[in-house]
VEXMI-980535 format. One record per atom (N, C-alpha, C): atom name; residue in one letter; residue number from 1; x, y, z. Coordinates in steps of 0.1 Angstrom, whole numbers, plus 2048, in hexadecimal, padded with zeros to 3 digits. Example, Ala and Ser with C-alpha at 12.3 -4.5 7.8 and 13.67 -1.06 7.14 Angstrom:
   vonu   palum   domar     X     Y     Z
      N       A       1   884   7C7   84E
     CA       A       1   87B   7D3   84E
      C       A       1   884   7DF   84E
      N       S       2   880   7EA   847
     CA       S       2   889   7F5   847
      C       S       2   881   800   84F
***
This chain:
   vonu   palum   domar     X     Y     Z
      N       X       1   B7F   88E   9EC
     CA       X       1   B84   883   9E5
      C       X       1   B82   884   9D6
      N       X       2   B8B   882   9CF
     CA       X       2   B8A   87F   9C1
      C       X       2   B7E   87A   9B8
      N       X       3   B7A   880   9AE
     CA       X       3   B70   876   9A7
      C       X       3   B77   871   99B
      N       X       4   B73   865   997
     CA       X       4   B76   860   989
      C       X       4   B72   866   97E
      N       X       5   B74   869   978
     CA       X       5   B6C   86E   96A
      C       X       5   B68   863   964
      N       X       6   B5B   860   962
     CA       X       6   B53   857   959
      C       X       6   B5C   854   948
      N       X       7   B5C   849   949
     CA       X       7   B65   847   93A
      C       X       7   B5E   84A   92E
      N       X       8   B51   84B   92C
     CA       X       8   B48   858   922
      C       X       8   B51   860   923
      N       X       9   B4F   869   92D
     CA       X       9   B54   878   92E
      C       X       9   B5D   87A   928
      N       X      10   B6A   86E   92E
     CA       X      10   B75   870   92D
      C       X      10   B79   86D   920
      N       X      11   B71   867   915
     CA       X      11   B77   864   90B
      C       X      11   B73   86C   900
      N       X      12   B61   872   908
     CA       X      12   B62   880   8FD
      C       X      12   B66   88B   8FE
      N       X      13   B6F   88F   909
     CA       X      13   B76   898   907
      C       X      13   B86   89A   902
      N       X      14   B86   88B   906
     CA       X      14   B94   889   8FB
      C       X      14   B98   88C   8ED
      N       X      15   B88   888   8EB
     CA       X      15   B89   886   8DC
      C       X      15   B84   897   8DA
      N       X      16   B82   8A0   8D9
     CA       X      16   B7C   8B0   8D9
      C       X      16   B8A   8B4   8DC
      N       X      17   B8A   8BF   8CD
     CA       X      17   B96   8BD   8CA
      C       X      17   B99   8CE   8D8
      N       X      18   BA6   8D0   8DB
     CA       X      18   BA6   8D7   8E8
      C       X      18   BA7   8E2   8E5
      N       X      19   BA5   8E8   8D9
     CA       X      19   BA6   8F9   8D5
      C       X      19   B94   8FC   8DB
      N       X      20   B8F   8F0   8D9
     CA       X      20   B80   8F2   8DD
      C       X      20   B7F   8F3   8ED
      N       X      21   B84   8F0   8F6
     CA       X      21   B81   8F3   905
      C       X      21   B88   900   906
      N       X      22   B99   902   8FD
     CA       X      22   B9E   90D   903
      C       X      22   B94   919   8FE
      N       X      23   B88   919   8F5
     CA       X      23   B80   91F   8F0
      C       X      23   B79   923   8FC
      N       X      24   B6F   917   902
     CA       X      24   B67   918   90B
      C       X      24   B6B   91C   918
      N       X      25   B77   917   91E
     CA       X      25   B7C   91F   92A
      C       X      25   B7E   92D   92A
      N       X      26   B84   930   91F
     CA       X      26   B84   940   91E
      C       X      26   B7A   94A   91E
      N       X      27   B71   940   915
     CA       X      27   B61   94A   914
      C       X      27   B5E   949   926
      N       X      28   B5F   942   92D
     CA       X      28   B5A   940   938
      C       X      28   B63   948   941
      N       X      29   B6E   948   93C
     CA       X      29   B79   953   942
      C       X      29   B7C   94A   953
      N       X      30   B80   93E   952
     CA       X      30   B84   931   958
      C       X      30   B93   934   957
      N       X      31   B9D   938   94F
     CA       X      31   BA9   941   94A
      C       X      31   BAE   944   952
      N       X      32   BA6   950   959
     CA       X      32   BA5   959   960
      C       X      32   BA5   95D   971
      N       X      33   BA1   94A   976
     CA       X      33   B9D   949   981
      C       X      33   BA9   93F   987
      N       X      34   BA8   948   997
     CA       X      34   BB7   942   99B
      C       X      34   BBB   931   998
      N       X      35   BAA   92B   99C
     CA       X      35   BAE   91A   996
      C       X      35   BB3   91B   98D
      N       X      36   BB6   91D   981
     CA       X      36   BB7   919   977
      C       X      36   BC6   920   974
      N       X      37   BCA   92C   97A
     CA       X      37   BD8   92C   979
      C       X      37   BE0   923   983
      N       X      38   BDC   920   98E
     CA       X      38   BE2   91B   996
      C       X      38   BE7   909   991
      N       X      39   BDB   903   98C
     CA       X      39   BDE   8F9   97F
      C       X      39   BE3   8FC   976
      N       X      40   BE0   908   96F
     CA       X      40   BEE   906   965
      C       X      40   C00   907   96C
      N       X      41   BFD   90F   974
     CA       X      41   C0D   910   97D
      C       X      41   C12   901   97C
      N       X      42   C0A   8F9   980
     CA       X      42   C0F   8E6   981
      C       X      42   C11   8DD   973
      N       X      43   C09   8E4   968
     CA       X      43   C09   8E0   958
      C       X      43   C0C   8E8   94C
      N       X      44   C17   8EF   951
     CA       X      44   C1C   8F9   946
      C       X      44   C1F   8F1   93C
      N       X      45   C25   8E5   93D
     CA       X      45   C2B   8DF   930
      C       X      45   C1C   8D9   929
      N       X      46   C10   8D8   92C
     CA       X      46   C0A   8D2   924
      C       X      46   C06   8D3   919
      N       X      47   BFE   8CB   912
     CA       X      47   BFE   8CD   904
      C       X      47   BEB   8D2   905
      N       X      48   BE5   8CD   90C
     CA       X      48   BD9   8CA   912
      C       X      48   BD2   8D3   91A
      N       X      49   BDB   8E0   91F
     CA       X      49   BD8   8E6   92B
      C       X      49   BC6   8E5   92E
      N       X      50   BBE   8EA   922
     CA       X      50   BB5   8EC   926
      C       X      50   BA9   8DE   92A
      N       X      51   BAC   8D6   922
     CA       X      51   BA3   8C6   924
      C       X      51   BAB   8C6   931
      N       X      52   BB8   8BE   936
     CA       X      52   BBB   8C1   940
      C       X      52   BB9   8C3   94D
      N       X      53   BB2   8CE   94B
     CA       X      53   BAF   8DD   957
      C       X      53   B9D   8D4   95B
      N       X      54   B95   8CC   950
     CA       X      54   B8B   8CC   951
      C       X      54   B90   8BD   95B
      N       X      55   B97   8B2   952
     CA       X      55   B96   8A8   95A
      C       X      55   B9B   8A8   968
      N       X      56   BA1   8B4   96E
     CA       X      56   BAA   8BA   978
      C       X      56   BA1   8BB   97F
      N       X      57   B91   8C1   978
     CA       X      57   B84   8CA   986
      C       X      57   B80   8B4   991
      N       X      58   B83   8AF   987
     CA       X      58   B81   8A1   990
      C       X      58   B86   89B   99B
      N       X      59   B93   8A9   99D
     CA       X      59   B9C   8A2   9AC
      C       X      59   B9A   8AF   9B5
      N       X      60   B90   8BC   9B0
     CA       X      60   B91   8C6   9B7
      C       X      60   B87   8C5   9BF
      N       X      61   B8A   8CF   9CC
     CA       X      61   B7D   8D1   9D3
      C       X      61   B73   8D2   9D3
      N       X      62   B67   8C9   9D8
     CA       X      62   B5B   8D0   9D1
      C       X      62   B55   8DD   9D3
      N       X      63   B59   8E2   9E4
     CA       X      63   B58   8F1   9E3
      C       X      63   B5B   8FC   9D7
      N       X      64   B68   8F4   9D3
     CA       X      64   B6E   900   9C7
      C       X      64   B66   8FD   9BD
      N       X      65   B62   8F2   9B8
     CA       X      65   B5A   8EF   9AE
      C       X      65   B4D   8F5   9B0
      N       X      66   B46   8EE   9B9
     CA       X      66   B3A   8FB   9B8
      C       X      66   B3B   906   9B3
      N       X      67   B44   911   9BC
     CA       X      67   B43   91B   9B9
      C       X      67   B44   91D   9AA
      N       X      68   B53   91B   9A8
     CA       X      68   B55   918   99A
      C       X      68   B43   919   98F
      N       X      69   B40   90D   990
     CA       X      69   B34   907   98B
      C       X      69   B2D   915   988
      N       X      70   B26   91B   996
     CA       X      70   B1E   924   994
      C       X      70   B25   930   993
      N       X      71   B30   935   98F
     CA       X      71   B33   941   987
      C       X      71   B32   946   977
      N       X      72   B33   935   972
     CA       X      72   B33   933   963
      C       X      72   B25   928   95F
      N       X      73   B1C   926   969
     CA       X      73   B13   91E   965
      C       X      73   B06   920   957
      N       X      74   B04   931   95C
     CA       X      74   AFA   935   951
      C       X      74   B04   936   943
      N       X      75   B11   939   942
     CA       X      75   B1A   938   935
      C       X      75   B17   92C   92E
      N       X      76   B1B   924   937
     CA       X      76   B1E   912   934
      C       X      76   B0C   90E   92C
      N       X      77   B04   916   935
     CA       X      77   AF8   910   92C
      C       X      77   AF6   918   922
      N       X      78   AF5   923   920
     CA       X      78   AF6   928   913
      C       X      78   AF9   925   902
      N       X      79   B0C   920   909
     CA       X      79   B13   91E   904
      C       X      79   B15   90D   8FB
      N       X      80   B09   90A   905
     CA       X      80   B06   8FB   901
      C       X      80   B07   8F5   8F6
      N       X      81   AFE   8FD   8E7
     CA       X      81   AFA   8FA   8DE
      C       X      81   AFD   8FF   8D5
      N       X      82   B0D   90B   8D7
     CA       X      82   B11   911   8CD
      C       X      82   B1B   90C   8C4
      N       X      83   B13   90C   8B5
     CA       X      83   B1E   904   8AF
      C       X      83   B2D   90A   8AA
      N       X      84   B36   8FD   8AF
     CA       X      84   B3F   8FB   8AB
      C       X      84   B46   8F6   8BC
      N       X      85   B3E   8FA   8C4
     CA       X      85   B42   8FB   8CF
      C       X      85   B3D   8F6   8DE
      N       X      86   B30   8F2   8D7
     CA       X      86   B29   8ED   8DD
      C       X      86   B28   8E0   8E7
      N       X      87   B2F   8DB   8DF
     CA       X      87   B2F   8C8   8E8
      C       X      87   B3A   8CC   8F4
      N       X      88   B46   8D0   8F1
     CA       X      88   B4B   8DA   8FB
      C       X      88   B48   8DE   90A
      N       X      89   B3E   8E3   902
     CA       X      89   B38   8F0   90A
      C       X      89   B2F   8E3   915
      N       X      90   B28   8DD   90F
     CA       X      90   B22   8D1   91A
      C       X      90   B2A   8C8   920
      N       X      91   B33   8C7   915
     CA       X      91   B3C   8BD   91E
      C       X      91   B46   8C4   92F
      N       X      92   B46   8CE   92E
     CA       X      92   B49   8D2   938
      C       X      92   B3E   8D3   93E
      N       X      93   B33   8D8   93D
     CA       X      93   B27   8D8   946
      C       X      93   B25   8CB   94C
      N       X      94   B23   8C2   942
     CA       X      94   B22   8B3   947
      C       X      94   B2E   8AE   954
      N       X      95   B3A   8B2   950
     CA       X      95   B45   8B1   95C
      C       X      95   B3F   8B7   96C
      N       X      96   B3B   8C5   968
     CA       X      96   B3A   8CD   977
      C       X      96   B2D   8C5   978
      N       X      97   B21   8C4   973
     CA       X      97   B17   8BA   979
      C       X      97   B1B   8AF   97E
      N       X      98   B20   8A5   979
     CA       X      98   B28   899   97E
      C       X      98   B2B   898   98C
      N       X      99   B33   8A7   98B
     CA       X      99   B40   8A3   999
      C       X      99   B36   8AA   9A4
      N       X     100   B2B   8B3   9A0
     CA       X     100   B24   8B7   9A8
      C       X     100   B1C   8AE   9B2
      N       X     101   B14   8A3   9A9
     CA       X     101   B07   898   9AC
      C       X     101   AFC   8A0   9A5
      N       X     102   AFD   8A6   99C
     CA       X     102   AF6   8B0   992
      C       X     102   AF1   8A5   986
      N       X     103   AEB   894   989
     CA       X     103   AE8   88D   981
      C       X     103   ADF   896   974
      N       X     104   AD3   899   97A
     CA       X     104   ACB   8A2   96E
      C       X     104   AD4   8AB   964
      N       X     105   ADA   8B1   969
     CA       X     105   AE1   8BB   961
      C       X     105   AED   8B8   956
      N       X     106   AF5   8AB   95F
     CA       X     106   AFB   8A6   95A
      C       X     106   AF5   89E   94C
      N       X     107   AED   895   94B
     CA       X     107   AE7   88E   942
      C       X     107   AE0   896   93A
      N       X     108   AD9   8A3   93E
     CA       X     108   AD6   8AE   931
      C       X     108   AE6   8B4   92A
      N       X     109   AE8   8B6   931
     CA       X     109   AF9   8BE   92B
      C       X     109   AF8   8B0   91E
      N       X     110   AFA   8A7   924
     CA       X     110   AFF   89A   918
      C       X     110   AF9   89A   90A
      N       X     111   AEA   897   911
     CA       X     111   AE1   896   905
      C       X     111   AE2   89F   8FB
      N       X     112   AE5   8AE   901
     CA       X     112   AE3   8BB   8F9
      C       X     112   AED   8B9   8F0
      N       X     113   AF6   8B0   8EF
     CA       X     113   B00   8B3   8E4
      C       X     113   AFD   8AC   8DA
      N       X     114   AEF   89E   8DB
     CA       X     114   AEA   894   8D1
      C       X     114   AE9   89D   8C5
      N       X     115   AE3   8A8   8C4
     CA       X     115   ADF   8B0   8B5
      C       X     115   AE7   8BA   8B3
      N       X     116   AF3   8B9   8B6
     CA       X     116   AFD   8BF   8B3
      C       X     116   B07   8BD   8A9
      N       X     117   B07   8C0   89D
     CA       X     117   B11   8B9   890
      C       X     117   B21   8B5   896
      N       X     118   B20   8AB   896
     CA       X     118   B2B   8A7   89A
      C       X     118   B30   89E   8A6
      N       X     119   B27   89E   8A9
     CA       X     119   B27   895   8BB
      C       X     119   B29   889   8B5
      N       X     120   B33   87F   8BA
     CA       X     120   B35   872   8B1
      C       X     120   B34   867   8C2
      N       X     121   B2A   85D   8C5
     CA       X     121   B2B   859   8D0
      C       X     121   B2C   84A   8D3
      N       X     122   B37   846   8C3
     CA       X     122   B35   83A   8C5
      C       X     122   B40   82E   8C5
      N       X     123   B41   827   8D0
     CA       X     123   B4E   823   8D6
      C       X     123   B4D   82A   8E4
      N       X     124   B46   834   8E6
     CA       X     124   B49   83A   8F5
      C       X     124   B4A   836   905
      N       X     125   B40   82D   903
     CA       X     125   B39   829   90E
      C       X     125   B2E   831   913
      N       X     126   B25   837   90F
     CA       X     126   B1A   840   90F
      C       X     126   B10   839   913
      N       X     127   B0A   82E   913
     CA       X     127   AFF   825   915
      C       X     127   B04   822   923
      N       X     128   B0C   81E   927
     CA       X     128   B09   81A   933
      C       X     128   B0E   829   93D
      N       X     129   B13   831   939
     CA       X     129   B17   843   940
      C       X     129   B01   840   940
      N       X     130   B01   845   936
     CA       X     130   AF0   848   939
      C       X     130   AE8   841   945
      N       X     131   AE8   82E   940
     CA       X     131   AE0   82A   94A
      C       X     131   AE6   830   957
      N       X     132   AF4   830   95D
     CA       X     132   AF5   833   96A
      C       X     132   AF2   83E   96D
      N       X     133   AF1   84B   964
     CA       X     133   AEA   857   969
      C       X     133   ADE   855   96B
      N       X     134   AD8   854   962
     CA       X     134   AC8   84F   962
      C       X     134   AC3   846   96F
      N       X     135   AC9   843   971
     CA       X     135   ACA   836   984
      C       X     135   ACE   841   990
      N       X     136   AD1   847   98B
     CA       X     136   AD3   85A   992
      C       X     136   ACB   861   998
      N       X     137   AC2   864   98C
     CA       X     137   AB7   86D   98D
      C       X     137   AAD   86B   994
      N       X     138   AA8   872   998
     CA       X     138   A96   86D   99C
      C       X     138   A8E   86F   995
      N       X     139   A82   867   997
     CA       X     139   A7A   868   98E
      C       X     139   A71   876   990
      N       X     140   A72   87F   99C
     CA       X     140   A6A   889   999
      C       X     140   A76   892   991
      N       X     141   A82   896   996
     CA       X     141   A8E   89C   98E
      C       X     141   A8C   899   979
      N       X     142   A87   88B   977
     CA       X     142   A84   887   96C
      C       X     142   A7A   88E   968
      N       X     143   A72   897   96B
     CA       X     143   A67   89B   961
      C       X     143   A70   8A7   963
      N       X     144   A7D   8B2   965
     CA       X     144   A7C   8B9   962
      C       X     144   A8B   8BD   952
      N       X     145   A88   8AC   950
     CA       X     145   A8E   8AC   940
      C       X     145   A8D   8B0   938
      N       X     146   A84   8B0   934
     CA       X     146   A80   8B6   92A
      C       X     146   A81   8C6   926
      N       X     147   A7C   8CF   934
     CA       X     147   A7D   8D9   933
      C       X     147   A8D   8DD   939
      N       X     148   A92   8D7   93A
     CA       X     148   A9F   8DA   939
      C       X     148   AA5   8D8   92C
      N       X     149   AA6   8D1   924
     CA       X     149   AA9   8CD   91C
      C       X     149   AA5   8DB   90E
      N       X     150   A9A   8DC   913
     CA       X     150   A95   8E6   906
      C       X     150   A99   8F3   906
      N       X     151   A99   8F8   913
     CA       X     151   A9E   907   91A
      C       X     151   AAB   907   911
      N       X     152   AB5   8F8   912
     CA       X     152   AC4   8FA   90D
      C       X     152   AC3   8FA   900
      N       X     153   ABC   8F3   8F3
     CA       X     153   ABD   8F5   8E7
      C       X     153   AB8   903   8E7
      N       X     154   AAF   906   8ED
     CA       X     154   AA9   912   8E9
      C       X     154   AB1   922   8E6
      N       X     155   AB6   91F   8F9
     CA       X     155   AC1   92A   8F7
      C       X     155   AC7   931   8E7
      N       X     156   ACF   928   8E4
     CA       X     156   AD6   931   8D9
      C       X     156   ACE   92F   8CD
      N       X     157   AC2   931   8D0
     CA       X     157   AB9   92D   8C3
      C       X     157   AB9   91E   8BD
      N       X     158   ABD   913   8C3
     CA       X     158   ABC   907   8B9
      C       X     158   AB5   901   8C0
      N       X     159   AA4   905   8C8
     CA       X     159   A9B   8FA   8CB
      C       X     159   A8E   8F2   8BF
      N       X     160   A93   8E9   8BD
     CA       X     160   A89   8EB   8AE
      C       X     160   A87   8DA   8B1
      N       X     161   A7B   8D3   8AE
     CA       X     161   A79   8C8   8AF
      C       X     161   A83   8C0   8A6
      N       X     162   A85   8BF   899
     CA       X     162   A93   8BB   897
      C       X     162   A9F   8B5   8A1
      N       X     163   A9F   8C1   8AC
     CA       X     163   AAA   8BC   8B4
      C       X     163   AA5   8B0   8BE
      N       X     164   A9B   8B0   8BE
     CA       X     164   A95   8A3   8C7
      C       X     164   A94   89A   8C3
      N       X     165   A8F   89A   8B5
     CA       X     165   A8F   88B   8AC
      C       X     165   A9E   889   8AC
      N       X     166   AAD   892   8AF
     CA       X     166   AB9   890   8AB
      C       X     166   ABA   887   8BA
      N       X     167   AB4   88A   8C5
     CA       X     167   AB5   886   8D1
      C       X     167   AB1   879   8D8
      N       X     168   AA4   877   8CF
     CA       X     168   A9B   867   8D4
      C       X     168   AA6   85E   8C6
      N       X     169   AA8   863   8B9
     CA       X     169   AAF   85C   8B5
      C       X     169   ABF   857   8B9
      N       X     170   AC4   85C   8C1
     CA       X     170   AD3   859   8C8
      C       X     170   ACD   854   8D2
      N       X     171   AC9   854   8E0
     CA       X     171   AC3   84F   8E6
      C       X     171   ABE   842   8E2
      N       X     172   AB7   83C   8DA
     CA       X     172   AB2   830   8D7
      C       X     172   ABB   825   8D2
      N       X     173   AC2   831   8CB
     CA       X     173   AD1   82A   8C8
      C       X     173   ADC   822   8CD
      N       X     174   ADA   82D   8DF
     CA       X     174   AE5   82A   8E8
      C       X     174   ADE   81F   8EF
      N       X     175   AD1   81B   8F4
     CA       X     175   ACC   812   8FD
      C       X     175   AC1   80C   8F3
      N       X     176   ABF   803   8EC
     CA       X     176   AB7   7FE   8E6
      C       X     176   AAD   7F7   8EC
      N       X     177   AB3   7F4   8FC
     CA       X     177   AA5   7EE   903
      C       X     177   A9D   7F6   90B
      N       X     178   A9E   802   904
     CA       X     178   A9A   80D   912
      C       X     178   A8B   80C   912
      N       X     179   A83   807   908
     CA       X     179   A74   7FE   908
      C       X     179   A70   7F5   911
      N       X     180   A7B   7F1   918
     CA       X     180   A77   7E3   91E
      C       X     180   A6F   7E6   928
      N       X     181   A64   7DF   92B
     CA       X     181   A5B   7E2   935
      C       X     181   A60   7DD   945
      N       X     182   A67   7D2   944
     CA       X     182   A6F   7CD   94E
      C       X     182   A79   7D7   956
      N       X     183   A7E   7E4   94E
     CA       X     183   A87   7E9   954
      C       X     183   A85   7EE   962
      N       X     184   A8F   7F5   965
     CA       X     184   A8F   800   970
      C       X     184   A86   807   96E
      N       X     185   A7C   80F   97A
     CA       X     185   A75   817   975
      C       X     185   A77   825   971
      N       X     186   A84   828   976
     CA       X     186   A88   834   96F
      C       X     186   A8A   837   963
      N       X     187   A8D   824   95D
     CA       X     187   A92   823   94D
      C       X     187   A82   827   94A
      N       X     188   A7B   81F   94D
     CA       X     188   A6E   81D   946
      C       X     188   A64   82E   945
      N       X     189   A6A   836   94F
     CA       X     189   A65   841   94B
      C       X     189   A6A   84B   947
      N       X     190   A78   846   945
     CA       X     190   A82   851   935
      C       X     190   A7B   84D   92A
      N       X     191   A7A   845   928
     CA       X     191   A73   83B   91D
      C       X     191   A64   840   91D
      N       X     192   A5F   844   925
     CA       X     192   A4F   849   921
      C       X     192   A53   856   91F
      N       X     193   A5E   864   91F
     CA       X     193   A60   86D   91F
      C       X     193   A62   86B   90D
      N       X     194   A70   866   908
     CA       X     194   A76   869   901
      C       X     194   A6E   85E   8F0
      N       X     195   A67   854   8F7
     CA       X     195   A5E   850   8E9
      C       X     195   A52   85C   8E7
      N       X     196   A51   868   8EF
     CA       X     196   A46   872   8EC
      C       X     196   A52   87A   8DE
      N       X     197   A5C   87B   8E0
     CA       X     197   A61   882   8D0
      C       X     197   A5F   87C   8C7
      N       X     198   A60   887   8BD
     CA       X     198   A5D   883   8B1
      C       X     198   A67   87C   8AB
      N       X     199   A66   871   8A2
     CA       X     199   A6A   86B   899
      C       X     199   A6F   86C   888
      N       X     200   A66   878   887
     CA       X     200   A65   879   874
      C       X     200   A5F   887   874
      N       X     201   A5F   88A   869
     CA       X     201   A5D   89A   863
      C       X     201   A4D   898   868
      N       X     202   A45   88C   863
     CA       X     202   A36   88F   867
      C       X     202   A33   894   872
      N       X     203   A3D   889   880
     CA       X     203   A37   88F   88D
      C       X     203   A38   89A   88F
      N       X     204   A45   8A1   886
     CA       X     204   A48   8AD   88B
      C       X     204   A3B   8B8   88B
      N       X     205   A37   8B3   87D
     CA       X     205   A2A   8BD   87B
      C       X     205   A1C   8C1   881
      N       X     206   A1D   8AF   886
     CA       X     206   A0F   8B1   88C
      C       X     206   A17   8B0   89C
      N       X     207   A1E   8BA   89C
     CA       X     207   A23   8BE   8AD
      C       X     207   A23   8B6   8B6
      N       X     208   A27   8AA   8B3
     CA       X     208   A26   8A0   8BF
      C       X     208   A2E   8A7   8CA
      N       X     209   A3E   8AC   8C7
     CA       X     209   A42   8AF   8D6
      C       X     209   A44   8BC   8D6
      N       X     210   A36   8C5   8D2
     CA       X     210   A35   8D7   8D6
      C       X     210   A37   8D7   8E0
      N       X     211   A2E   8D1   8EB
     CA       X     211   A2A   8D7   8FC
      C       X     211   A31   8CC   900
      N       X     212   A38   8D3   908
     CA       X     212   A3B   8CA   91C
      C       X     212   A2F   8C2   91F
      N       X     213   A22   8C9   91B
     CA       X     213   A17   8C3   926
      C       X     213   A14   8B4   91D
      N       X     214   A13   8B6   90E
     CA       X     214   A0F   8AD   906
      C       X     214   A1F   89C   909
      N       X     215   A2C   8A4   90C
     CA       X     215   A36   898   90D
      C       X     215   A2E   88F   919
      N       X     216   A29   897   927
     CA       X     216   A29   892   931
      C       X     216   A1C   88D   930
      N       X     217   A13   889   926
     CA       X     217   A06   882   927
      C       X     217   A08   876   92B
      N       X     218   A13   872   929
     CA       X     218   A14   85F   92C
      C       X     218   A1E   85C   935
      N       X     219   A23   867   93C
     CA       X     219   A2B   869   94C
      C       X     219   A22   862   954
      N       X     220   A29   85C   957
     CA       X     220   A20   856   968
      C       X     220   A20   862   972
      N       X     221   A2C   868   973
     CA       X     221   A2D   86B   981
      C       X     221   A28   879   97B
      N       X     222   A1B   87E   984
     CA       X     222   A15   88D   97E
      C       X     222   A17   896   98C
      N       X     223   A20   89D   98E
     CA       X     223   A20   8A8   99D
      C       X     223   A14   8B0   99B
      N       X     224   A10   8B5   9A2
     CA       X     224   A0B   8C1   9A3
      C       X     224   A0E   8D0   99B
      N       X     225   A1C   8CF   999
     CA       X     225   A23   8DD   98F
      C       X     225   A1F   8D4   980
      N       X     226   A1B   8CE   97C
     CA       X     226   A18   8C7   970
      C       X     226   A19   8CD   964
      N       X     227   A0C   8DB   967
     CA       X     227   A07   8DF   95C
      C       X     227   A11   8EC   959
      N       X     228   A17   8ED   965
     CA       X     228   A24   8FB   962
      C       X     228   A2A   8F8   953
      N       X     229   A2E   8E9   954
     CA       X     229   A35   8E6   945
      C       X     229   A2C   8E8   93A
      N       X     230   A29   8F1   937
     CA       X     230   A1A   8F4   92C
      C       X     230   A26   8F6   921
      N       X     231   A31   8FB   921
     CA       X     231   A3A   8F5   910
      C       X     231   A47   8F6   913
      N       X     232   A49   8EB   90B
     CA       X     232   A59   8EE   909
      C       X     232   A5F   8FA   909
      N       X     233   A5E   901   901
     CA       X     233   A64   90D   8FE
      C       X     233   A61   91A   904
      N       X     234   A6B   921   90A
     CA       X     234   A6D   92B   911
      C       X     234   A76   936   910
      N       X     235   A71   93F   919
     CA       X     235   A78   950   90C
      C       X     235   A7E   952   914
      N       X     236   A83   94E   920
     CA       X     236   A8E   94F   92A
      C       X     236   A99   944   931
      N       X     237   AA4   946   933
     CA       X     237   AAB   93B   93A
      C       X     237   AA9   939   947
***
């Protein structure tokens, strides 16, 4: 059965202008693969082919999609944070997470485009795309935000606390009540994750968000793998 495409998605990929996906499909060599000729066979005349092709993965199989997903998945993360190309590059990730039930992944794809020059998210409907991912997740799936999140700036070299203060600042932006103590508890422990970034050049200095272990001091939920998160930052994908 069909999935909808969330009207976030749908409106920021509208707006991203389409030389930028036919960019990203190619690097992923998506071009190349019978889906994607076999869609173009039905949209030759388009002007769009390649945005298109993405809102298209929403009526396709999920078998095909999987696969799909995991032939170009380590690309797509890579490719996350490269600029010029980047918001792109998640916004399609964010789609194949979506249509998957890949809430975590999906919701990092998003974020990752917060400290990205140029992500413009306002008018979108983004606040409420968020809360219903976030209603998604689980809360043990939730502690492994962070280090997702950092693996993907990292990759092409742009993990730098800057990008987190670019991150809690859009974020606070999009849900202003994400403090409320009354909330959901999933809200209330995004909200213990994401007030651990830094705010200002000072925090940056005195390392408030160096370590994984130091974000999750004020986590409720502590597993047993706890201490594995000893830092953000990692020399491998």
């Amino acid at each position: 059965m069909a999935t909808i495409p969330p009207s976030f998605l749908a409106n920021m990929i509208s707006d991203v202008p389409e030389r930028c996906f036919e960019q990203v499909l190619k690097t992923l060599k998506i071009n190349e693969k019978h889906i994607f000729k076999e869609f173009v066979s039905t949209k030759a005349t388009s002007k769009y082919i390649y945005k298109d092709f993405v809102f298209n993965l929403f009526s396709c199989d999920l078998i095909q999609v999987q696969a799909l997903y995991t032939s170009i998945e380590g690309v797509l993360f890579v490719g996350g944070c490269a600029p010029g190309f980047g918001i792109a590059f998640n916004l399609v990730d964010a789609c194949f997470c979506f249509i998957l039930g890949n809430w975590l992944g999906c919701f990092v794809a998003v974020v990752s485009c917060f400290p990205i020059p140029g992500f413009k998210i306002a008018g979108k409907g983004i606040e409420k795309f968020i809360m219903n991912i976030l209603k998604r997740i689980s809360p043990n799936d939730l502690m492994k935000f962070i280090n997702k999140v950092g693996r993907r700036l990292e990759a092409v070299g742009y993990h730098s606390t800057e990008a987190y203060m670019a991150i809690r600042k859009q974020i606070e932006e999009i849900i202003p009540n994400l403090n409320n103590p009354f909330a959901e508890f999933i809200i209330t422990e995004f909200y213990k994750i994401i007030k651990r970034f830094p705010t200002s050049q000072k925090a940056i200095s005195e390392s408030v968000c160096k370590t994984g272990k130091e974000l999750y001091s004020n986590y409720s939920i502590k597993p047993k793998k706890l201490l594995e998160f000893t830092t953000i930052k990692t020399s491998h994908l």
